[in-house]
N, CA, C and O of each residue as an XYZ file, in Angstrom:
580
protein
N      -2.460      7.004    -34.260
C      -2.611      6.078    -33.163
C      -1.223      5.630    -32.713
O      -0.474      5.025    -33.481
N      -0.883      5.939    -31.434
C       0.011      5.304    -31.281
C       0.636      3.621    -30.751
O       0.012      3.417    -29.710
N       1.039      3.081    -30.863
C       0.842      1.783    -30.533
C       2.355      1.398    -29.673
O       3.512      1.705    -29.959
N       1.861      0.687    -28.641
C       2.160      0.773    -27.311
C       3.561     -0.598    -27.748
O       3.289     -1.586    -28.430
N       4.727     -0.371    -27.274
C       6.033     -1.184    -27.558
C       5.931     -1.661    -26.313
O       5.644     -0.957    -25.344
N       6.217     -3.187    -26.260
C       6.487     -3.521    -24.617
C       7.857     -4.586    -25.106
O       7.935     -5.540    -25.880
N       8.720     -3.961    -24.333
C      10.469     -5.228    -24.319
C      10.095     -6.088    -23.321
O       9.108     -5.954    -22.597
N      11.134     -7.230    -23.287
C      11.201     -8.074    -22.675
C      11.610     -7.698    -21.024
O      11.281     -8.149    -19.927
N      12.564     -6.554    -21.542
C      13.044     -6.231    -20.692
C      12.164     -5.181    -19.686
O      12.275     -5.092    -18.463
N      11.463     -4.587    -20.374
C      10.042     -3.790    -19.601
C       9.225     -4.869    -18.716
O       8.761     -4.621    -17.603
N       9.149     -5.823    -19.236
C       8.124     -6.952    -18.458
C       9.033     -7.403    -17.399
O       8.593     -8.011    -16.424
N      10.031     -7.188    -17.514
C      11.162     -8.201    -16.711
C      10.947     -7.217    -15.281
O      10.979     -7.733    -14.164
N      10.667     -5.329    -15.545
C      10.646     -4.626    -14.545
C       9.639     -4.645    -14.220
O       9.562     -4.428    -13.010
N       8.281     -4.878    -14.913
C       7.222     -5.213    -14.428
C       7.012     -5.681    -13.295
O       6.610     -5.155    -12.258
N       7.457     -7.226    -13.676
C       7.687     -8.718    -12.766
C       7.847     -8.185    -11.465
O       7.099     -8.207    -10.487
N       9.434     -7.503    -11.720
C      10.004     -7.205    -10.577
C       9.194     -6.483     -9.575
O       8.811     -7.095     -8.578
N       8.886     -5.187     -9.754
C       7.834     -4.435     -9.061
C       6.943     -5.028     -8.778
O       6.851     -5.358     -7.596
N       5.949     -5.407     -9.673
C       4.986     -6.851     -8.774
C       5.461     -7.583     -7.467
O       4.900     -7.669     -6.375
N       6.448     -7.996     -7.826
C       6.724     -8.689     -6.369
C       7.338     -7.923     -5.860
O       7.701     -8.705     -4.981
N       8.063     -6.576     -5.465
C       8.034     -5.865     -4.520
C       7.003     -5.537     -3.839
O       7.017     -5.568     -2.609
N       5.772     -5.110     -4.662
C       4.280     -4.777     -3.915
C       3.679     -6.209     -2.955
O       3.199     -6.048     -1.833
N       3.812     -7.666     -3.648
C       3.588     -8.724     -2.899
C       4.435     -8.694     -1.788
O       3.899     -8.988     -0.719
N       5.762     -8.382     -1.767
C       6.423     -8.629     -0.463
C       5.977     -7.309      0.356
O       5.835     -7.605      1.543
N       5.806     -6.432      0.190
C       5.749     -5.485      0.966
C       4.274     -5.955      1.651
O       3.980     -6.049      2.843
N       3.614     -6.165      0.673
C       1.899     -6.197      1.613
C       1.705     -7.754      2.315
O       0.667     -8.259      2.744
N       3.529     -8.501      2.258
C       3.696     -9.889      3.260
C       3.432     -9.160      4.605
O       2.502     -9.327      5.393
N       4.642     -8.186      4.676
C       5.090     -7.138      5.641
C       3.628     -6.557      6.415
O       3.385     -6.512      7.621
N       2.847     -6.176      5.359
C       1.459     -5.802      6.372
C       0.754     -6.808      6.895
O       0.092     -6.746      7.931
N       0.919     -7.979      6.011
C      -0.372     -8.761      6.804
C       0.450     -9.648      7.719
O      -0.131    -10.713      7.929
N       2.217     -9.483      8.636
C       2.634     -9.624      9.388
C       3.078     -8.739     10.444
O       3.910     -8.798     11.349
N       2.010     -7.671      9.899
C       2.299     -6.401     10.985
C       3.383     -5.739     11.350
O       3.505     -5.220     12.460
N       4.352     -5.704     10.338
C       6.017     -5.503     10.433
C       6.296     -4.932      9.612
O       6.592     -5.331      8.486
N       6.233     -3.184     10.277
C       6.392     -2.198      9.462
C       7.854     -2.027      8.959
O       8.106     -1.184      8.098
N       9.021     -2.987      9.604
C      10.581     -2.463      8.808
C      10.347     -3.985      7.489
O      10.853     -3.857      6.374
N       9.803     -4.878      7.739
C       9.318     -5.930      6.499
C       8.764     -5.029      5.465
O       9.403     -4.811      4.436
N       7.945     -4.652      5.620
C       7.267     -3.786      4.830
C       7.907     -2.706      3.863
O       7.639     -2.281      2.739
N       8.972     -2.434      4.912
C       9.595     -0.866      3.980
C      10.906     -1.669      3.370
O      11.751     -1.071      2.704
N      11.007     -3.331      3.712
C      12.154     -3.340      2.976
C      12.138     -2.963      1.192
O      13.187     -2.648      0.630
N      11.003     -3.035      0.546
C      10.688     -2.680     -0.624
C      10.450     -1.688     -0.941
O       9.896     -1.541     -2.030
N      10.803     -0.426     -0.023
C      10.804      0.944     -0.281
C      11.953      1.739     -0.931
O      12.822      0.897     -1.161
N      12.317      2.761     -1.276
C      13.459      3.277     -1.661
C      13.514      4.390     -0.143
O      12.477      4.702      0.442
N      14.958      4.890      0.324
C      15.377      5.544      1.364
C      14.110      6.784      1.594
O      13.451      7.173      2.558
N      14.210      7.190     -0.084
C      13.379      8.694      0.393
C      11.959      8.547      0.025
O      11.386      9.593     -0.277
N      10.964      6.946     -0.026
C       9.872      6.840     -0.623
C       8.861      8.018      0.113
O       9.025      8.420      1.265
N       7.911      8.422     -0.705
C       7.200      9.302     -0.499
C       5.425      8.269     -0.026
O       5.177      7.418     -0.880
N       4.732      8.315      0.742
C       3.364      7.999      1.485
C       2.501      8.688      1.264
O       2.525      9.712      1.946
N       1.289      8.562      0.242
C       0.519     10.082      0.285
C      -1.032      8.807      0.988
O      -1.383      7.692      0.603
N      -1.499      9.620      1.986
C      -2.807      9.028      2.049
C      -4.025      9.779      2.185
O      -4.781      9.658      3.149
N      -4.252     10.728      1.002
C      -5.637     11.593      0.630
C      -6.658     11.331      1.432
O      -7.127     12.348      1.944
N      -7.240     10.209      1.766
C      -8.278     10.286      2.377
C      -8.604      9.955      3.678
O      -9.731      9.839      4.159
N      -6.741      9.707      4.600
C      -7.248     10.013      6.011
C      -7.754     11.342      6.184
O      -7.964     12.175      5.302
N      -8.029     11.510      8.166
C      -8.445     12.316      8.088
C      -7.538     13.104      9.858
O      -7.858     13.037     11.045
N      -6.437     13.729      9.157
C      -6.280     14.918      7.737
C      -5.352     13.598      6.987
O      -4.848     12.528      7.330
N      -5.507     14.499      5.666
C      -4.670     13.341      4.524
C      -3.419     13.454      5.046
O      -2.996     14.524      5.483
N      -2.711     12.320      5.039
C      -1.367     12.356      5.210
C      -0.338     12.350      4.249
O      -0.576     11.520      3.372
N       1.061     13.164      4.028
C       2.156     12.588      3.127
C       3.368     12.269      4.347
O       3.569     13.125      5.209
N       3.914     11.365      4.344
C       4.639     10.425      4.739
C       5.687     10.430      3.800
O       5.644      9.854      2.713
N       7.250     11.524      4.524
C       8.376     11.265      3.611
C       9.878     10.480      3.996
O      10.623     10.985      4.836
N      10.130      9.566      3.495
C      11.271      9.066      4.061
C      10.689      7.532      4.759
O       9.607      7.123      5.181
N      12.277      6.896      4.582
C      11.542      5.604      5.067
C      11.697      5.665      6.828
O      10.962      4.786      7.276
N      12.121      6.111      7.503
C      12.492      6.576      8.783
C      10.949      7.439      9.195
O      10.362      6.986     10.177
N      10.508      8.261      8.705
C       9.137      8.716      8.930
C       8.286      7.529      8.721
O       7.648      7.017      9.641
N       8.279      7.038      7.350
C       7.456      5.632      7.350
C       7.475      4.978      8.251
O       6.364      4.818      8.755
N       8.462      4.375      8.838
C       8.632      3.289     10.116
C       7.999      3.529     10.679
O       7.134      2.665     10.825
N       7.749      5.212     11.732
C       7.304      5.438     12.854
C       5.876      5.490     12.453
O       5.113      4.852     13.177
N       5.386      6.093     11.491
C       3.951      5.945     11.081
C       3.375      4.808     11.296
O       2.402      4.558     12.008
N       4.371      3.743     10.292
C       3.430      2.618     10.055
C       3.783      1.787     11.821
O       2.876      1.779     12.652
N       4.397      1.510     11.966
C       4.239      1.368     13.376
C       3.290      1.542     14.481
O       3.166      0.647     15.316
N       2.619      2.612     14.548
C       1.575      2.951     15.182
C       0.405      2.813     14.555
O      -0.559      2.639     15.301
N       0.183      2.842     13.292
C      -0.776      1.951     12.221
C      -0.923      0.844     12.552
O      -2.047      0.681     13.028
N      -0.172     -0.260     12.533
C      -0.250     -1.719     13.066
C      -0.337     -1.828     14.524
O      -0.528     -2.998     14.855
N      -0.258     -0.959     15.579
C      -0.907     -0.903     16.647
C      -2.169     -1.137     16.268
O      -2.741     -2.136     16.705
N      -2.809     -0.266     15.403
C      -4.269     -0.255     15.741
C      -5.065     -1.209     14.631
O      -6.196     -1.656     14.822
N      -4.193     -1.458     13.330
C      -4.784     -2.482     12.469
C      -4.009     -3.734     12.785
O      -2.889     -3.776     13.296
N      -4.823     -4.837     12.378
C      -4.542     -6.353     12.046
C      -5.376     -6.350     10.392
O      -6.546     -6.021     10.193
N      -4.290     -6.856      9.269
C      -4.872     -6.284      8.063
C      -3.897     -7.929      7.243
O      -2.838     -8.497      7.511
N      -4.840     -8.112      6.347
C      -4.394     -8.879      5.416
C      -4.673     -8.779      3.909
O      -5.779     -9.034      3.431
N      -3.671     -8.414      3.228
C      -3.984     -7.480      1.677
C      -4.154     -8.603      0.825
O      -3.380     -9.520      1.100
N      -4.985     -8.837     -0.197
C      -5.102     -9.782     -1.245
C      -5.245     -8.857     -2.429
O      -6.255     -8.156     -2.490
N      -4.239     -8.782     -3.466
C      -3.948     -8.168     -4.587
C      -5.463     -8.942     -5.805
O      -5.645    -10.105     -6.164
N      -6.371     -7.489     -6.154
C      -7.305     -8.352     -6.814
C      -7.038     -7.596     -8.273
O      -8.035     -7.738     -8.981
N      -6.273     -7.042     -8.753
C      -6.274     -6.505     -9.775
C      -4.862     -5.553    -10.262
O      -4.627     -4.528     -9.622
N      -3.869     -5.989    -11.524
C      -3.013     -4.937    -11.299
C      -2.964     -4.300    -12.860
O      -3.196     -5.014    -13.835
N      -2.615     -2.788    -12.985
C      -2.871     -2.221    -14.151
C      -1.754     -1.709    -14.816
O      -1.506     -0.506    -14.726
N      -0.941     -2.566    -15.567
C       0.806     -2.052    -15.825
C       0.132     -0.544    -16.637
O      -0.940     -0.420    -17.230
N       0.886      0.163    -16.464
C       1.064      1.819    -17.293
C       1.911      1.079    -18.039
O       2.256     -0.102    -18.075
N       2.322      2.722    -19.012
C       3.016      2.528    -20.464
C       4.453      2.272    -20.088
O       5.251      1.608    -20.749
N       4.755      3.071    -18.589
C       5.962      3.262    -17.950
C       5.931      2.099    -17.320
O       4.865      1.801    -16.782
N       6.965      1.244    -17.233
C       7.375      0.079    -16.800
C       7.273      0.106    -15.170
O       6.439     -0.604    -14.607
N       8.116      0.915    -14.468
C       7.900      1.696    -13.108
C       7.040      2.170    -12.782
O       7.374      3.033    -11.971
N       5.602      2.140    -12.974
C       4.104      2.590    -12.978
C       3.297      1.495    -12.953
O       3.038      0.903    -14.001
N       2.722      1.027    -11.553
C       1.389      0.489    -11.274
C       0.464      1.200    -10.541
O       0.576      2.096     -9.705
N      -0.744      0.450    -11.164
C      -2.257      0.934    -10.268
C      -2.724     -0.373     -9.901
O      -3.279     -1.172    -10.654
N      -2.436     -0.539     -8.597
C      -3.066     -1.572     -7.802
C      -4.177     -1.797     -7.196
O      -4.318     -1.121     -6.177
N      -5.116     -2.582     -7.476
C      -6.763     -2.803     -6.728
C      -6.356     -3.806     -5.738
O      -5.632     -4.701     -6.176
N      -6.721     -3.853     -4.283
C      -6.682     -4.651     -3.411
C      -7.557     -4.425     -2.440
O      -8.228     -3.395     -2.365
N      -7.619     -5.677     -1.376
C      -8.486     -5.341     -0.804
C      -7.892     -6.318      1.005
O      -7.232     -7.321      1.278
N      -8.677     -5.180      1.823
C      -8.168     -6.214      3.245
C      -9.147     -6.808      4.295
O     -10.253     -6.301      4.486
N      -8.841     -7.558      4.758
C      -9.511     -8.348      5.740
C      -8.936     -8.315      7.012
O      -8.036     -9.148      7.119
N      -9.186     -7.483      8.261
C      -8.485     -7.716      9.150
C      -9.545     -7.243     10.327
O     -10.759     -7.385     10.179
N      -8.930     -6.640     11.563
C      -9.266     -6.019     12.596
C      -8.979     -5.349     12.772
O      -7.954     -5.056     12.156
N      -9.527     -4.298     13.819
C      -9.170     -3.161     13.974
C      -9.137     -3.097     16.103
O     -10.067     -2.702     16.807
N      -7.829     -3.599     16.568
C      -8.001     -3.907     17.841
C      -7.926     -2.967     18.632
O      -7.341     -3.026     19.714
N      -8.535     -1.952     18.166
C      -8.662     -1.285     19.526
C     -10.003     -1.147     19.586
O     -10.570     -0.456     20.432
N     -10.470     -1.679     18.856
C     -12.378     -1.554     18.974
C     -13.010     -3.133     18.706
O     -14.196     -3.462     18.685
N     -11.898     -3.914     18.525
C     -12.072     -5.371     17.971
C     -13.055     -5.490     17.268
O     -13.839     -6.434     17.368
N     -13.183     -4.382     16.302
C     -14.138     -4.901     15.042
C     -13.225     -5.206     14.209
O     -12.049     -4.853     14.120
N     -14.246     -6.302     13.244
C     -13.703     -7.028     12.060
C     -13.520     -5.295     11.020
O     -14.052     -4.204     11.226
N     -12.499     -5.766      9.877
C     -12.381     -4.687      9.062
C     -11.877     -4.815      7.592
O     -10.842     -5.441      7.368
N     -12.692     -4.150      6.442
C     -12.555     -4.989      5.536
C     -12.567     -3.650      4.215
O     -13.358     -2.758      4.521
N     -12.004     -3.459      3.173
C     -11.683     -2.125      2.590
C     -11.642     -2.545      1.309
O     -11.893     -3.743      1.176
N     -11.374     -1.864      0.196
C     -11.130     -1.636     -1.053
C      -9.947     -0.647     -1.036
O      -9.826      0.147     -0.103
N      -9.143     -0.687     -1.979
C      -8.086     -0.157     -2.051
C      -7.731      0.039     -3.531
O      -7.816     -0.836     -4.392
N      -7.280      1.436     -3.731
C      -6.260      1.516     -5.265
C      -4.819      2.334     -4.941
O      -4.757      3.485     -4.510
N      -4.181      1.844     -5.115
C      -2.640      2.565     -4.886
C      -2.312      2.418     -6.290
O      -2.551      1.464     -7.030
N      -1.609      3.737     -6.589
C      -0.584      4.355     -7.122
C       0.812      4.294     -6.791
O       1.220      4.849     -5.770
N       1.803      3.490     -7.785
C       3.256      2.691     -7.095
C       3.822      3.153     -8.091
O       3.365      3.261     -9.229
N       4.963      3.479     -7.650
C       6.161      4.123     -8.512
C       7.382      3.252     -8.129
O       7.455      2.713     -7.025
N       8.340      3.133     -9.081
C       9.658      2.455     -8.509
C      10.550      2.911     -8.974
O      10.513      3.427    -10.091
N      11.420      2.857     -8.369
C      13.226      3.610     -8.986
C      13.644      1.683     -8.231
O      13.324      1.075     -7.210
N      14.612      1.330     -9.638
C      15.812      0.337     -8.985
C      14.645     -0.950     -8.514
O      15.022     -1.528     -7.495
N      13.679     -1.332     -8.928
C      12.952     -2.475     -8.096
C      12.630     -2.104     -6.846
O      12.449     -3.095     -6.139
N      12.473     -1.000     -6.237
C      11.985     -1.271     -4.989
C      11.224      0.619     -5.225
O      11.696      1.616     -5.771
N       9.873      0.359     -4.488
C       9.074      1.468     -4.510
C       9.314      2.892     -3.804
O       9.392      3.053     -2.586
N       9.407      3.802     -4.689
C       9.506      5.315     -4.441
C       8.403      6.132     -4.221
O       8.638      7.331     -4.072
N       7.230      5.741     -4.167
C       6.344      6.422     -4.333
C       4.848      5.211     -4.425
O       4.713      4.328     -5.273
N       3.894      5.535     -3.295
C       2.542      5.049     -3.260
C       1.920      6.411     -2.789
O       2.305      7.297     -2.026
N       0.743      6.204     -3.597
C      -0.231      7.211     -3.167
C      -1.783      5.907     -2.810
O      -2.392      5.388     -3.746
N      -2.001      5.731     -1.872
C      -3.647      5.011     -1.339
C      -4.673      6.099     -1.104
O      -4.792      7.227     -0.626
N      -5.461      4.968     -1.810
C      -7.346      5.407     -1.967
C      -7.870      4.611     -1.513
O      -7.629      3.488     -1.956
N      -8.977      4.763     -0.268
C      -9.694      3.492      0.055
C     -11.140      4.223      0.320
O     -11.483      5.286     -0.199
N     -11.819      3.535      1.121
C     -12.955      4.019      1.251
C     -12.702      4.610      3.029
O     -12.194      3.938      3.927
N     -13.231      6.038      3.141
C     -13.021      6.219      4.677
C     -13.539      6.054      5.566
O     -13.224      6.147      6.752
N     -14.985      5.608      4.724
C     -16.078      5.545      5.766
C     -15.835      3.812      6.606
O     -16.141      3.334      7.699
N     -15.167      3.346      5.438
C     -15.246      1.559      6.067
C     -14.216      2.174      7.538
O     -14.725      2.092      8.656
N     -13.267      2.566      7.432
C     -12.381      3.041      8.165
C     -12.731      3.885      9.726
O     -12.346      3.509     10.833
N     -13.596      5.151      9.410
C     -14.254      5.189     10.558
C     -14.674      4.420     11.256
O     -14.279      4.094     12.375
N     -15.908      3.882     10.388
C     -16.913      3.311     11.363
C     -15.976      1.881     11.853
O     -16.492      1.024     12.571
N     -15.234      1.823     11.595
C     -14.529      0.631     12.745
C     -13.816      0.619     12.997
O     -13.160     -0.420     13.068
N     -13.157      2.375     13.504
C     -12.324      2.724     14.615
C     -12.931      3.446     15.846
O     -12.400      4.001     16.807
N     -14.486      3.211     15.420
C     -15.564      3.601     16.489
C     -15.701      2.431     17.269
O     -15.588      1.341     16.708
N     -16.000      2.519     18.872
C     -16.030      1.196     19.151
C     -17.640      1.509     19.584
O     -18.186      2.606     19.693
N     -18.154      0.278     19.772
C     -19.694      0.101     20.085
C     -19.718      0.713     21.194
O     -18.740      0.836     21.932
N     -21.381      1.363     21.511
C     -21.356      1.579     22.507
C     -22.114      0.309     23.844
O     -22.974     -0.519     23.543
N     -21.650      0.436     24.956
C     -21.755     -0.482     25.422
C     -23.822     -1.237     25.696
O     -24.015     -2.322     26.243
């Protein structure tokens, strides 16, 4: 059995990364995609499996322009409901979830979320998001009249 060592100093990177993920998802629920990437690393990598087509998103300069046109179409507010430190200090699995709109159809919009966060240096290299797609469709459909 092996049994799991945690330093002070592991928790200390913990911490840190934690609140990189809180500031970054300030950045979303102020719709300010260069806020957002300030907690990124230059070459962070974006994987999002279950748009549709899945996207990878490389670089924070690709990020910008992505998320940019993302917050065109979302109004989103993230509330962190769960976080899962790995053995690796630089390794979270994040449960969250959002509450927002979706204005180009002005439906309300509301998701489950698990990201996969990696960090080099305190600031994130790597998210991979899982959400549900169907919440996502159906309220980028707008009613019919």
């Amino acid at each position: 059995m092996v049994e799991e060592q945690h330093t002070s100093s592991d928790d200390d990177r913990r911490a840190r990364n934690i609140a990189a993920v809180e500031a970054a998802f300030r950045g979303v629920s102020n719709a300010d995609a260069a806020e957002q990437l300030r907690q990124y690393t230059d070459d962070a990598v974006l994987e999002l499996p279950y748009t549709a087509p899945p996207k990878r998103v490389e670089g924070k300069a690709d990020a910008l322009a992505y998320l940019t046109e993302v917050f065109k179409v979302f109004k989103l507010r993230l509330t962190i409901t769960e976080v899962h430190r790995g053995l690796d200090p630089d390794e979270l699995v994040v449960e969250f979830v959002s509450d927002g709109l979706v204005v180009t159809t002005g439906k309300s919009y509301a998701n489950q979320y698990i990201n996969v966060f990696k960090f080099r240096d305190g600031k994130i290299c790597f998210q991979r998001e899982f959400f549900n797609p169907n919440a996502a469709a159906s309220a980028l459909v707008a009613d019919e009249p």
